[in-house]
N, C-alpha and C positions, 0 to 999 in steps of 0.2 A: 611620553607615549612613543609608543614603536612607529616609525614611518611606516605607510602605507603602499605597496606597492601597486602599479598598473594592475596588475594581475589578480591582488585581493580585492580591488574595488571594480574591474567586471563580474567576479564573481559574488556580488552583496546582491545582484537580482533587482528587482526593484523595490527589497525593502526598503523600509527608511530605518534609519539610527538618528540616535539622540545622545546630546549633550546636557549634562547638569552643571551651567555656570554660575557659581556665587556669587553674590555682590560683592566689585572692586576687585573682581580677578577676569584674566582671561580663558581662551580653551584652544589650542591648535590642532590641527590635521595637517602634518605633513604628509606628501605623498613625493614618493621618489619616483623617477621616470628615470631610464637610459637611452628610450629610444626616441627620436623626435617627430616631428608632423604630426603626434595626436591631438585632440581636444579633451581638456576636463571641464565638466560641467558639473553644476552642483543647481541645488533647490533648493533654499530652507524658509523656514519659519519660524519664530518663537513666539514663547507664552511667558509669563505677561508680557507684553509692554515690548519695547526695541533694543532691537543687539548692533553693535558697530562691527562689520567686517571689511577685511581686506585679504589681499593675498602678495605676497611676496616668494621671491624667486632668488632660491641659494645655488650659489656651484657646486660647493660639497658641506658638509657637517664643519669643516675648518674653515669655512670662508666666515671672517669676522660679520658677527650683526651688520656694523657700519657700510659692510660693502655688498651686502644683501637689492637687490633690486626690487621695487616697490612697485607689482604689476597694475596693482589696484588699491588708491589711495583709502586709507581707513578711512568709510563714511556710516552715518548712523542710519540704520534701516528700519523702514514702517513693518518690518516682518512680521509685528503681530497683525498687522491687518490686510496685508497683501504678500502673497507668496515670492519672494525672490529668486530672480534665476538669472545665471551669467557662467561664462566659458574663459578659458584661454589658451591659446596653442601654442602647445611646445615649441618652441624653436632651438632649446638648448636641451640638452639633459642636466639634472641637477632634482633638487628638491624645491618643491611646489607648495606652500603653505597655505593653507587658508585659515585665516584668525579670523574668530568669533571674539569679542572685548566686551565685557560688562565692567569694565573700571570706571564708570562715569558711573554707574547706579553704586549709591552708595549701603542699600536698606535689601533691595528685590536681586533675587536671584532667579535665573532666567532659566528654562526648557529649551534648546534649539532643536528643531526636526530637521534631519539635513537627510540628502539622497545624492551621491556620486554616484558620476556616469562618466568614461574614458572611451573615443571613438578613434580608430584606427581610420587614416583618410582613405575613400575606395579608391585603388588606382585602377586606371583602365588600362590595359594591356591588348586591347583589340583581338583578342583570341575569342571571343562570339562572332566575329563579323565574316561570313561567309565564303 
């Protein structure tokens, strides 16, 4: 799947998109950043049952798996019964992952309802102040 750039995911609005993951596979969302000090945030859910996410942080498309930085450790989530939501801010530029994993269900393939959101920090520059 093509990474996803800052710029395609202000522009998703507030729909939601979906994921169709099989059982005993995963599904990723790379998103490339170049510029730093934003936030991405994300929402999801899924049906049936719980999906394992994490997010991991590459410097380019060549930096080996192994040297990949692991922002958020793979944990399994109550997503079908409580909506999950969580951030993380750039510090580097590079490619931003977030993995959704059904490789523990062996039988059920999952629905994730996911919503990206990328916030630009507001700086102040005091040009309102009288």
């Amino acid at each position: 799947k093509l990474p996803l750039t800052v710029e395609e995911i202000m522009n998703f609005g507030e729909s939601n998109r979906e994921l169709f993951i099989k059982s005993s596979t995963y599904s990723i969302i790379p998103i490339t950043v170049t510029e730093t000090g934003l936030t991405i945030s994300w929402i999801f859910s899924s049906d049936p049952k719980s999906i394992s996410f994490s997010v991991v942080y590459q410097e380019s498309e060549d930096t080996p798996l192994d040297q990949c930085k692991v922002l958020i450790p793979m944990t399994r989530c109550n997503s079908h019964k409580e909506t999950i939501r969580g951030q993380v801010k750039v510090r580097n530029s590079g490619i931003y992952t977030l993995i959704f994993d059904n490789t523990f269900s062996r039988f059920i393939s999952k629905r994730v309802f996911y919503h990206l959101a990328v916030e630009r920090p507001v700086i102040y520059d005091g040009s309102d102040f009288p």
